[in-house]
KEZAGU-211668 format. One line per field, with one value per residue (C-alpha): residue number from 1; x, y, z. Coordinates in nm, 3 decimals. Layout:
# residues N
pos	NUM;...
east	X;...
north	Y;...
up	Z;...
***
This chain:
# residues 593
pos	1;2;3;4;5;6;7;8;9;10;11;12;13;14;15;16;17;18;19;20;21;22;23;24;25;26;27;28;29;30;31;32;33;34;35;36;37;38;39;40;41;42;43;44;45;46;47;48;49;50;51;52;53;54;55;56;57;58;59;60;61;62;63;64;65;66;67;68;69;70;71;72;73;74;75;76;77;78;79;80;81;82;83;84;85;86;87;88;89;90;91;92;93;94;95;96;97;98;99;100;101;102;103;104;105;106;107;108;109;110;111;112;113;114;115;116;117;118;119;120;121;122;123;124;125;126;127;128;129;130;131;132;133;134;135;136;137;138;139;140;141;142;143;144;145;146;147;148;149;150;151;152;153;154;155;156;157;158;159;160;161;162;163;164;165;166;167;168;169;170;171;172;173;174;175;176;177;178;179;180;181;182;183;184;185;186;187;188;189;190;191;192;193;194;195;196;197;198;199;200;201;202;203;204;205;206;207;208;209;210;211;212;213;214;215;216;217;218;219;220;221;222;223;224;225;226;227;228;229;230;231;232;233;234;235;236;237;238;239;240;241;242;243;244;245;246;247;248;249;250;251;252;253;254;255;256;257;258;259;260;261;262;263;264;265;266;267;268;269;270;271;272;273;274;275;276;277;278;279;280;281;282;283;284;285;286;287;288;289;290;291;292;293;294;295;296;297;298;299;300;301;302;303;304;305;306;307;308;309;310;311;312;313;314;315;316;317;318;319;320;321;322;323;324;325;326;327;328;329;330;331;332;333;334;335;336;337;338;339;340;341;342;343;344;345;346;347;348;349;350;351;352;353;354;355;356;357;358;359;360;361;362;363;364;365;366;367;368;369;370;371;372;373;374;375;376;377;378;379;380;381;382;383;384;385;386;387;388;389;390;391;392;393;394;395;396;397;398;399;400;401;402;403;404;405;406;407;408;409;410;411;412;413;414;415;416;417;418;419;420;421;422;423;424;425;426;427;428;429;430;431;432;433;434;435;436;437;438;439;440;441;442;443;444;445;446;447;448;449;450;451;452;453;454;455;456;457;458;459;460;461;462;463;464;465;466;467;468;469;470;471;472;473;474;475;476;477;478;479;480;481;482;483;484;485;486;487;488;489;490;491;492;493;494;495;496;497;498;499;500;501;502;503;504;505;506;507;508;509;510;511;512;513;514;515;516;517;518;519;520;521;522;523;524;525;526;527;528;529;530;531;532;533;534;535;536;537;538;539;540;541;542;543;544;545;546;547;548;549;550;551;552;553;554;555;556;557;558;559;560;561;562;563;564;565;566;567;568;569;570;571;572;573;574;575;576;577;578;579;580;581;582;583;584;585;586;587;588;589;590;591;592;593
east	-2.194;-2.298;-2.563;-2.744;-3.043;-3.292;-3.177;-3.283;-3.644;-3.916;-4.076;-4.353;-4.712;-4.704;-5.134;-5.399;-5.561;-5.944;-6.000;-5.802;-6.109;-6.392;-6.213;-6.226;-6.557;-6.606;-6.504;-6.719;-7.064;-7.146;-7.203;-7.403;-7.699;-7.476;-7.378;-7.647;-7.787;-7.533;-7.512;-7.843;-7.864;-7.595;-7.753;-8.022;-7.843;-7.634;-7.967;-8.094;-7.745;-7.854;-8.129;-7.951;-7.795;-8.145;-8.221;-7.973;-8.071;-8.491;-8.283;-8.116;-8.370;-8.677;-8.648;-8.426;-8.544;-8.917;-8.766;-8.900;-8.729;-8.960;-8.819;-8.541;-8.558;-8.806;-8.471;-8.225;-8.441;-8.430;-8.095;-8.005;-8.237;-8.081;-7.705;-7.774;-7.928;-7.637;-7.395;-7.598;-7.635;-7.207;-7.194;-7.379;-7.155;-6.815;-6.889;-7.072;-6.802;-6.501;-6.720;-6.776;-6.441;-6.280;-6.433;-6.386;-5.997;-6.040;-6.212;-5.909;-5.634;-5.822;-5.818;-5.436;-5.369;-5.576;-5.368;-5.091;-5.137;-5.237;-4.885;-4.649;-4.292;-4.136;-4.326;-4.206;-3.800;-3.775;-3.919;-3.799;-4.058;-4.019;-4.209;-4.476;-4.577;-4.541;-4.856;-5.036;-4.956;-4.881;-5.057;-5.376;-5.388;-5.292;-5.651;-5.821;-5.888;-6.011;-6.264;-6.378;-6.449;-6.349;-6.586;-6.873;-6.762;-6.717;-7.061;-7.215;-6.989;-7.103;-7.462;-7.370;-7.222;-7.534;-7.721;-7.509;-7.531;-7.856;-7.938;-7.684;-7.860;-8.190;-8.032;-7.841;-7.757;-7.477;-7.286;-7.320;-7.133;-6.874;-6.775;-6.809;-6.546;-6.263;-6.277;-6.187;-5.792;-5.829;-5.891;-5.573;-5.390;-5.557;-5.430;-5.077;-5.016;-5.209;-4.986;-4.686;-4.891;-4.889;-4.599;-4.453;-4.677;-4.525;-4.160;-4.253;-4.451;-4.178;-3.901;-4.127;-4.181;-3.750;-3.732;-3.951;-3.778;-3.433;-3.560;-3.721;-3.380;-3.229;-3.343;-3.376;-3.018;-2.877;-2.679;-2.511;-2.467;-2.312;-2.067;-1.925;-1.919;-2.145;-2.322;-2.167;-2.219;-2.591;-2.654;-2.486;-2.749;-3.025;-2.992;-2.944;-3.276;-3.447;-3.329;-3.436;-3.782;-3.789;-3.742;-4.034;-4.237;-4.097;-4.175;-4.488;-4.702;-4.541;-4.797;-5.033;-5.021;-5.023;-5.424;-5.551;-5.339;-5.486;-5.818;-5.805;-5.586;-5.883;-6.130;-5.997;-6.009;-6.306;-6.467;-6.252;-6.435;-6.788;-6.729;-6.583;-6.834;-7.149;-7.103;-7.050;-7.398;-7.621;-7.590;-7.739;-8.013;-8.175;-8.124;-7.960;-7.838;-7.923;-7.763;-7.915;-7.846;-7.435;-7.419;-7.651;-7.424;-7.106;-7.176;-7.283;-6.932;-6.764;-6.958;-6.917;-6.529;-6.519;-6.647;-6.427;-6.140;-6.255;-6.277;-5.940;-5.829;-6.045;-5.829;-5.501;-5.591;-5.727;-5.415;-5.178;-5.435;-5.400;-5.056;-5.094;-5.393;-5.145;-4.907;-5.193;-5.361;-5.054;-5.026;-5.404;-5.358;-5.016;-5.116;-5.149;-4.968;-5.055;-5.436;-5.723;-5.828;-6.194;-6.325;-6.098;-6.218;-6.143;-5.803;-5.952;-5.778;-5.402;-5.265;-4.906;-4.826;-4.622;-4.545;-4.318;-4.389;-4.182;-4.174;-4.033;-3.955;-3.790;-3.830;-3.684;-3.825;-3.501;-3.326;-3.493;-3.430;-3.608;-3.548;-3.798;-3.768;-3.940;-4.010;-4.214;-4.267;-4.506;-4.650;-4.443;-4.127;-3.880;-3.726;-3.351;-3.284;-2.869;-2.675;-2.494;-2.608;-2.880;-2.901;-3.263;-3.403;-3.574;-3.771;-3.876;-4.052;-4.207;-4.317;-4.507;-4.667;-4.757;-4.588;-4.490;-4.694;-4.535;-4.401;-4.485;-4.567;-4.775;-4.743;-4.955;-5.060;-5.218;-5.318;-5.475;-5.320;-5.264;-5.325;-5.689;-5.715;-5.762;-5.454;-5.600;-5.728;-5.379;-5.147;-5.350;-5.277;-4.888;-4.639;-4.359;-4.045;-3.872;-3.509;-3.550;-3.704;-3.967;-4.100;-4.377;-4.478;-4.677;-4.632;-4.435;-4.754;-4.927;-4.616;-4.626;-5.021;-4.954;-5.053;-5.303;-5.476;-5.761;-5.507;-5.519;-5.232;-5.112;-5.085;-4.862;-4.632;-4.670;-4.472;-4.243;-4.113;-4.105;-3.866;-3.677;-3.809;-3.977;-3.695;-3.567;-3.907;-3.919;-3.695;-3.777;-3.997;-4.322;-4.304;-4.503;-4.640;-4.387;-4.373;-4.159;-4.058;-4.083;-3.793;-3.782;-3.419;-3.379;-3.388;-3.048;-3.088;-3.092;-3.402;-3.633;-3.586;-3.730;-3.981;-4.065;-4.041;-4.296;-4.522;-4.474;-4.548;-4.840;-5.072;-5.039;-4.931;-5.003;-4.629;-4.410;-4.124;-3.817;-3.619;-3.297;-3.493;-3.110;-2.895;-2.850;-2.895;-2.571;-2.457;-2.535;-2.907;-2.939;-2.864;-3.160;-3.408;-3.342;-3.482;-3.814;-3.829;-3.795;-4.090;-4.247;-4.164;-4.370;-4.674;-4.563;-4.408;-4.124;-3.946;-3.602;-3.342;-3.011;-2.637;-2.543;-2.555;-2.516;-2.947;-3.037;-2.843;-3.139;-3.387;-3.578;-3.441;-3.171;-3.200;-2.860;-3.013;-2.781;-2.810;-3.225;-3.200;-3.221;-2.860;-2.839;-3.114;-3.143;-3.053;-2.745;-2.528;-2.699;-2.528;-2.217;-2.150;-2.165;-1.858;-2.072;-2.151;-2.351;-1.973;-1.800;-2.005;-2.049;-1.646;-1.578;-1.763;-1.686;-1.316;-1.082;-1.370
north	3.448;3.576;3.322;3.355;3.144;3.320;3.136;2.803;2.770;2.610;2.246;2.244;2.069;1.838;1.772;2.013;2.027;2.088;2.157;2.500;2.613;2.499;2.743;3.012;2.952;2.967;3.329;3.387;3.208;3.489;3.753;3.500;3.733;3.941;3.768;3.677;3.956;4.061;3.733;3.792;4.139;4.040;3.746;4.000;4.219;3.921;3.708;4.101;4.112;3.760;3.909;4.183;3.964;3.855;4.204;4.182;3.910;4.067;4.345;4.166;3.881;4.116;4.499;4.543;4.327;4.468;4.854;4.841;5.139;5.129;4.802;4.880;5.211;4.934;4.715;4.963;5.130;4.806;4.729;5.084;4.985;4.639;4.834;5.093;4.813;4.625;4.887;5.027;4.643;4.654;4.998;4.792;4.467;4.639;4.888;4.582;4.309;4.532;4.608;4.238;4.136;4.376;4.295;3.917;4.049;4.187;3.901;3.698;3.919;3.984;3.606;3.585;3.887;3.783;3.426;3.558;3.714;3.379;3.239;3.149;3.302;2.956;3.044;3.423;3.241;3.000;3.234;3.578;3.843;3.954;3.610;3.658;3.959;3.887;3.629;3.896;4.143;4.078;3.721;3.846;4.154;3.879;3.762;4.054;4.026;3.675;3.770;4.087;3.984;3.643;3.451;3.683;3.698;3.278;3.244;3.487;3.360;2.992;3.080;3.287;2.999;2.805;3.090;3.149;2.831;2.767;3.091;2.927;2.613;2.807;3.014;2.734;2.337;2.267;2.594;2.525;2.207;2.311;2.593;2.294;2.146;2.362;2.261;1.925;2.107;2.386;2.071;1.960;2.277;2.277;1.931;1.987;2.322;2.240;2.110;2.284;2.637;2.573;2.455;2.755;2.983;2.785;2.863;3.221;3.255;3.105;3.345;3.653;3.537;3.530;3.847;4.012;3.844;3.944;4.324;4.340;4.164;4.459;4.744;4.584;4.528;4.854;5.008;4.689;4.648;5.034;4.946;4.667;4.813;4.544;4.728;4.555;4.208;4.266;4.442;4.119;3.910;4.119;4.127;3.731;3.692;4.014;3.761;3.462;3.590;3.779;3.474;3.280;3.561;3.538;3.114;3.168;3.414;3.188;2.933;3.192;3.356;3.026;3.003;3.307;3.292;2.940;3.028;3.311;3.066;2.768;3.075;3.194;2.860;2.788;3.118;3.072;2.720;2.932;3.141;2.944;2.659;2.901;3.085;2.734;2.628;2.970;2.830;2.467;2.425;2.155;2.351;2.717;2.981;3.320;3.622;3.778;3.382;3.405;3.726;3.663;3.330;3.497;3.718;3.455;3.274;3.594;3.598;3.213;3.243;3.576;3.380;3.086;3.349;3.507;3.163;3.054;3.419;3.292;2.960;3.113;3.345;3.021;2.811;3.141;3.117;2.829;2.846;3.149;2.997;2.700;2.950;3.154;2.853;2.724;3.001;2.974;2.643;2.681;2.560;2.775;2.568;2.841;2.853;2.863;2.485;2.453;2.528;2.825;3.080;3.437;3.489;3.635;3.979;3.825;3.905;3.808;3.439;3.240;2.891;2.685;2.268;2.009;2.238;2.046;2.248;2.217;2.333;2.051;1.734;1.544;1.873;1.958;2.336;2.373;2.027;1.976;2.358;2.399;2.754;2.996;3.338;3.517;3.840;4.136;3.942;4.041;3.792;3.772;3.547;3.506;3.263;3.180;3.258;3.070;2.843;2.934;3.292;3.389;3.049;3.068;3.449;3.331;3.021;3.213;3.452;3.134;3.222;2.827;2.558;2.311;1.980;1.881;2.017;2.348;2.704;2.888;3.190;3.262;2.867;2.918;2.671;2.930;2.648;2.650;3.038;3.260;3.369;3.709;3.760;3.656;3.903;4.167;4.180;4.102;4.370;4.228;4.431;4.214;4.261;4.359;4.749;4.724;5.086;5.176;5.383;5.662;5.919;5.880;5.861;5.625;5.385;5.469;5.380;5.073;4.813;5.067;5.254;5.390;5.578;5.967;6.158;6.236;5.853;5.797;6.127;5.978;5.656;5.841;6.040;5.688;5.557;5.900;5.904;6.233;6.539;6.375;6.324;6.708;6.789;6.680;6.900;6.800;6.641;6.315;6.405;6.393;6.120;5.849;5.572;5.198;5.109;5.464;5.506;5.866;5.721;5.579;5.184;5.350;5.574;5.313;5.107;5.375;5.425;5.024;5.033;5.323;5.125;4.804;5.025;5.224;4.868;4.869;4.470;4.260;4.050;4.278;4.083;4.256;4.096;4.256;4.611;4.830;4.677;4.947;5.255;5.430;5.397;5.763;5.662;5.309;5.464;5.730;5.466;5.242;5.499;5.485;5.095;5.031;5.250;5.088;4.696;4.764;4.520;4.383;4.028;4.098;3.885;4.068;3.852;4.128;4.042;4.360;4.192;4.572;4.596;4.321;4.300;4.413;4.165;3.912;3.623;3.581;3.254;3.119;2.892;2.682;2.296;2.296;2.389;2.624;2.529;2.792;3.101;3.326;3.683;3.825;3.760;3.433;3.337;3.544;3.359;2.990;3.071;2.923;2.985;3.350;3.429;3.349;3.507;3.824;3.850;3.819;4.122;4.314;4.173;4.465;4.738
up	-2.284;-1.930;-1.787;-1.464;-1.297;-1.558;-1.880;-1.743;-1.884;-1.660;-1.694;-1.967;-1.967;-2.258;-2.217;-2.372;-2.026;-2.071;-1.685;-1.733;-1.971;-1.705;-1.437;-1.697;-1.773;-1.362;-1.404;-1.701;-1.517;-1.297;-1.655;-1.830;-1.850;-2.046;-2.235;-2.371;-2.402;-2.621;-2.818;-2.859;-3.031;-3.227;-3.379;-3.473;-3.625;-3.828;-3.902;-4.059;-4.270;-4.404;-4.599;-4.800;-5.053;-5.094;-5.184;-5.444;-5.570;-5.631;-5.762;-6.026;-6.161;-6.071;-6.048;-6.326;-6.590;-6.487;-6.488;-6.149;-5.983;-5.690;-5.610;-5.636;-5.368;-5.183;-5.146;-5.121;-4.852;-4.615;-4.702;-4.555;-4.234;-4.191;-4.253;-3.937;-3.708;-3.754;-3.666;-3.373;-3.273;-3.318;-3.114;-2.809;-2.822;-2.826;-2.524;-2.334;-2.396;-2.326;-2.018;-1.886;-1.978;-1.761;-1.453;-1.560;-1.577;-1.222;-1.040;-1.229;-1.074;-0.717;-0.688;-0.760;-0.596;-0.267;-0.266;-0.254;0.044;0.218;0.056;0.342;0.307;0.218;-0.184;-0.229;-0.053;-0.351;-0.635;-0.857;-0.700;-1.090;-1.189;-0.929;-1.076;-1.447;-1.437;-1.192;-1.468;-1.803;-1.816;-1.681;-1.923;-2.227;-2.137;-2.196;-2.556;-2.560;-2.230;-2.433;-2.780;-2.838;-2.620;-2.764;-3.109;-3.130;-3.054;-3.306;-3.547;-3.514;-3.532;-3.831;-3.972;-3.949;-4.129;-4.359;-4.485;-4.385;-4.697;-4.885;-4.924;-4.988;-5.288;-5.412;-5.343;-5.609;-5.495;-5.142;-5.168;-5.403;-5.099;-4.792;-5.015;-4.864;-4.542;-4.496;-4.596;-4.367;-4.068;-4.191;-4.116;-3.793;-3.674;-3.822;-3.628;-3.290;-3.081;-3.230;-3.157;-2.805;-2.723;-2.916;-2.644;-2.331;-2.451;-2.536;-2.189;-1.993;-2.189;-2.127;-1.746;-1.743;-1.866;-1.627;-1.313;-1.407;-1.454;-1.135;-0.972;-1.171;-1.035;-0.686;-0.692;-0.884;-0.616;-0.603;-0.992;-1.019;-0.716;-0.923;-1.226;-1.320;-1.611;-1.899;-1.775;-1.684;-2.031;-2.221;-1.975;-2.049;-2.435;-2.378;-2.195;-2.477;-2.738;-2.673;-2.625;-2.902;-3.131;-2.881;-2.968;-3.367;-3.337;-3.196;-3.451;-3.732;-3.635;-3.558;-3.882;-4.035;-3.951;-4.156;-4.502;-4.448;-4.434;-4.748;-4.999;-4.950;-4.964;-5.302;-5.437;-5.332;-5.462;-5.763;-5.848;-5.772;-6.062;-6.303;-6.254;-6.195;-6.488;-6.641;-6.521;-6.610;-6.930;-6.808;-6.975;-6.761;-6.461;-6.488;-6.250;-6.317;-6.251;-5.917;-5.758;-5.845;-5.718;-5.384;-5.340;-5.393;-5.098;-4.889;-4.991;-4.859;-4.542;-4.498;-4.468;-4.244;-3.958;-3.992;-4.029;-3.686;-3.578;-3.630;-3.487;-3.189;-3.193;-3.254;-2.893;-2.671;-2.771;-2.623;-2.376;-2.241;-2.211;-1.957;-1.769;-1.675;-1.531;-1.358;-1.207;-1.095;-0.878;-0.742;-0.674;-0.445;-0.126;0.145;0.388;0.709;0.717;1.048;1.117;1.021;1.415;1.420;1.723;1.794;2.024;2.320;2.428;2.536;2.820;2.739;2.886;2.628;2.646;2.407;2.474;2.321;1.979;1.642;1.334;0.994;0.664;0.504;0.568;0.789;0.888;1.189;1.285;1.615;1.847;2.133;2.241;2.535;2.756;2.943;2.919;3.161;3.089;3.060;3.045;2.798;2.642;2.449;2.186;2.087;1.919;1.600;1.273;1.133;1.474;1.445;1.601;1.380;1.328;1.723;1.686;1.329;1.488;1.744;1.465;1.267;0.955;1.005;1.107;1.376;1.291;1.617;1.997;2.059;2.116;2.428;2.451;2.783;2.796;2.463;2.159;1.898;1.628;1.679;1.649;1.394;1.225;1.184;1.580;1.699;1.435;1.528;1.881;1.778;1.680;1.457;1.331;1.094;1.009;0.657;0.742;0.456;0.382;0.122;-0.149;0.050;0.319;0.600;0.812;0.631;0.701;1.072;1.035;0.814;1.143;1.264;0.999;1.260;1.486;1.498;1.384;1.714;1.774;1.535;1.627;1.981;1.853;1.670;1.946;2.164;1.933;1.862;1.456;1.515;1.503;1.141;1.071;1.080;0.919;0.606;0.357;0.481;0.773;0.835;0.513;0.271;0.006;-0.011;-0.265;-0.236;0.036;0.165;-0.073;0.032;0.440;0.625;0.723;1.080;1.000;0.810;1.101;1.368;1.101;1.104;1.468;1.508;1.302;1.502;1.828;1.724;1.675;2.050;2.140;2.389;2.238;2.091;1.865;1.752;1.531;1.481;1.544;1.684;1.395;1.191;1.429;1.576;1.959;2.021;1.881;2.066;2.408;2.373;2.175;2.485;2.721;2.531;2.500;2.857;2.907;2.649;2.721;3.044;3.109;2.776;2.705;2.450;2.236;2.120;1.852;1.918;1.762;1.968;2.338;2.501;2.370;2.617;2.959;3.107;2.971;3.228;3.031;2.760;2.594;2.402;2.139;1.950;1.713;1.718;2.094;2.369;2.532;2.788;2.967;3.232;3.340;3.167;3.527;3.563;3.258;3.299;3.591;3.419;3.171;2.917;2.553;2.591;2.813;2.534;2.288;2.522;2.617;2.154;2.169;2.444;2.571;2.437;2.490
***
């Protein structure tokens, strides 16, 4: 059977935790009016319902034996009244709860939505993107039903409850009791399937959250998959992962479904028992039922066991519930490990002096990636950063955007320690091209904007034409307006990147950081995107990460950073001259040119 990292299930809460229904209710506070405003008309309108088997009851022992046919329109009259109220009263509750449960559903999904934004890139490195958005999604939207109706509906029904029985008693003791008999066995169903309910829900939660990931992987990855000729092996995965929650799902709603046959089987008894032993006791002399009060209880019986059925509906939906709160909670509560101190201040305008002092880093605890690095970087230098793979670039220039907090030492940025700033007032007056040329859904100039969204048109064509994007630009259909998908497909790797690079220019920074930015764009391209960089780079302090040495000869500093350290800088003939590490990794390159 083909197996991948999706078939291993995650780590299940064995506790009915309480404390995940006090956050919901947390969501649910600020509607409370609402609420009860529609708790309220509703236990009108099913305190008015109450009365009609009363009317039937006048009708039968009164009316009829009297030939009273005024009564009789008298009661049939009212019962017509108390009939529209109720469904007028209905009308109200099912447009107002669907109303107040959405936005409950939105503040729900803004909150998990908004955290994740705050979520430093260690989370979204050690997770399926296709899990993330499964309890953003699909958890959130299983909610919906039990925000909209249940919480509304529970309450009505447990005030029904008490009138119902409350008339039951009134019409008749001795019946009354023979009906509370049922429920001591429907308790027992109850504590047999509890636990066994939800951890059914867990399973089938974790199985659908598997399912999603390895889709989303899917797709992602297709280009790869069709290269391969991988189709048959991800199909026999994917019918693996289809299966196994199908028969979750299949586990699951046999405990659900286990609740409401419940509920009707003791309901049927116990109305059973009502007939056989009321018509038993109209003919009790010492104290007799007549008809009107069997047929007025036998109503009540029906309406007595509709509630409990909506309340064990109600039960079944908290218990599936719960198990998605866990998984949506869990994701509130990751810790946002990058966040402003408490005396955070606004970074003033920068000017461009960066300073690097006795700098520790390492993602693990033990395996230190940055050692003591320590530098200086006045404004408008440019800066190159080589070395071996995964010797730790890319960790310096996310270090100084604080995507990382320090293990130990400080960052500068024109004397200023970047730690007690806010994150937002320093990325702001940062441009960052990452490696991995991200483009999104949108038009073309709405990407260029992305970092800048109050720039004029002819600011972001401006930065186009700096970094040479512009003539392919135009020649597509529409220009800088024509749409593009998520990843910009139809682009070369060499053209998202001068879109990405437009986008990083156009926000105007102080520190410009380029990570990578000429790895996938063609000699003949580099030479003229060079011309517009030096231009650019002026009065800026640049921080460039290159594998392609040829991008920064000219740079005021190259820095050869190696084991946790910065082994060897200077100008590219400064370092030329020592025969060093950047020689050797210059001469692998260029030797045989």
């Amino acid at each position: 059977m083909a197996r991948n990292k999706y078939d291993v299930d995650e780590v299940l809460e064995d506790k009915f935790d309480i404390n995940q229904l006090k956050r919901l209710m947390g969501y649910i506070a600020p509607y409370k009016k609402q609420f009860l405003c529609v708790g309220a008309l509703m236990l009108s309108a099913s305190a008015a319902t109450m009365l009609i088997p009363q009317f039937f009851m006048r009708i039968m022992d009164d009316c009829i034996p009297a030939k009273d046919m005024k009564g009789v329109a008298f009661y049939s009259f009212l019962t017509l009244l108390v009939a529209l109220y109720s469904a007028i009263s209905l009308r109200y509750k099912i447009k107002h709860t669907n109303l107040i449960g959405q936005q409950i559903i939105h503040d729900l999904r803004s909150d998990i939505f908004t955290h994740l934004q705050e979520l430093p890139f260690s989370y979204y490195d050690d997770r399926p993107h296709g899990k993330i958005q499964v309890r953003v999604v699909n958890y959130v939207n299983s909610l919906s039903d039990l925000l909209s109706n249940g919480i509304v509906n529970t309450v009505t029904d447990l005030c029904n409850l008490f009138f119902i029985l409350a008339f039951m008693l009134f019409t008749n003791v001795r019946l009354t009791l023979l009906c509370l008999c049922g429920l001591p066995f429907l308790a027992a169903v109850v504590i047999f399937i509890k636990k066994k309910q939800r951890r059914a829900w867990q399973i089938q939660s974790n199985k659908q959250s598997n399912l999603n990931a390895y889709i989303a992987e899917s797709i992602n990855g297709i280009r790869v998959t069709q290269s391969f000729v991988r189709e048959g092996v991800n199909s026999d995965i994917f019918n693996n992962l289809c299966d196994s929650c199908r028969k979750a799902w299949m586990h699951a709603c046999m405990y659900n479904f286990t609740m409401g046959p419940s509920v009707d089987i003791i309901s049927m008894v116990t109305t059973s028992a009502i007939y056989v032993l009321g018509i038993h006791w109209m003919f009790d002399a010492a104290s007799p039922i007549t008809v009107g009060v069997l047929i007025a209880f036998t109503s009540y019986v029906g309406r007595f066991w509709q509630p409990i059925n909506t309340l064990a509906a109600f039960y079944n939906s908290l218990l599936t519930a719960i198990s998605y709160l866990e998984r949506i909670f869990e994701t509130i509560d990751e810790p946002v490990l990058v966040r402003d101190c408490e005396n955070a201040t606004e970074m003033p305008p920068i000017h461009g002096d960066v300073s690097f002092e006795h700098v520790t880093f390492s993602y693990e605890p033990g395996v230190k990636i940055l050692d003591d690095v320590n530098f200086h970087a006045k404004q408008g230098d440019s800066f190159a950063i080589v070395g071996p793979t995964g010797a730790g670039k890319t960790t310096l220039v996310n270090l100084l955007s604080r995507f990382y907090n320090l293990d130990s030492g400080k960052i500068l940025v024109d004397g200023t320690d970047i730690s007690g700033v806010t994150i937002h007032s320093l990325r702001t007056q940062m441009g960052v091209m990452m490696q991995d040329s991200f483009i999104f859904s949108g038009t073309i100039m709405d990407n260029i904007r992305y970092g800048n969204y109050t720039a004029s048109d002819e600011d972001v064509i401006r930065a186009a034409k700096t970094v040479c994007a512009h003539d392919f630009i135009m020649e597509l259909e529409n220009g800088y307006y024509t749409e593009v998908n998520e990843r910009g497909s139809r682009f070369s790797a060499g053209q998202r990147q001068l879109i990405s690079f437009a986008r990083a220019l156009l926000a105007d920074p102080k520190i410009l950081i380029l990570d990578e930015a000429t790895s996938s764009i063609d000699t003949e391209t580099e030479i003229v995107l060079q011309k517009g960089l030096n231009e650019l780079l002026k009065g800026r302090t640049s921080f460039i990460i290159a594998h392609r040495l040829s991008t920064i000869k000219n740079s005021s500093c190259i820095m050869y950073v190696d084991r946790g350290n910065i082994l060897e800088r200077g100008t590219h003939d400064e370092l030329m001259k020592q025969h060093g590490e950047y020689y050797r990794l210059y001469m692998s390159q260029y030797a045989n040119i």
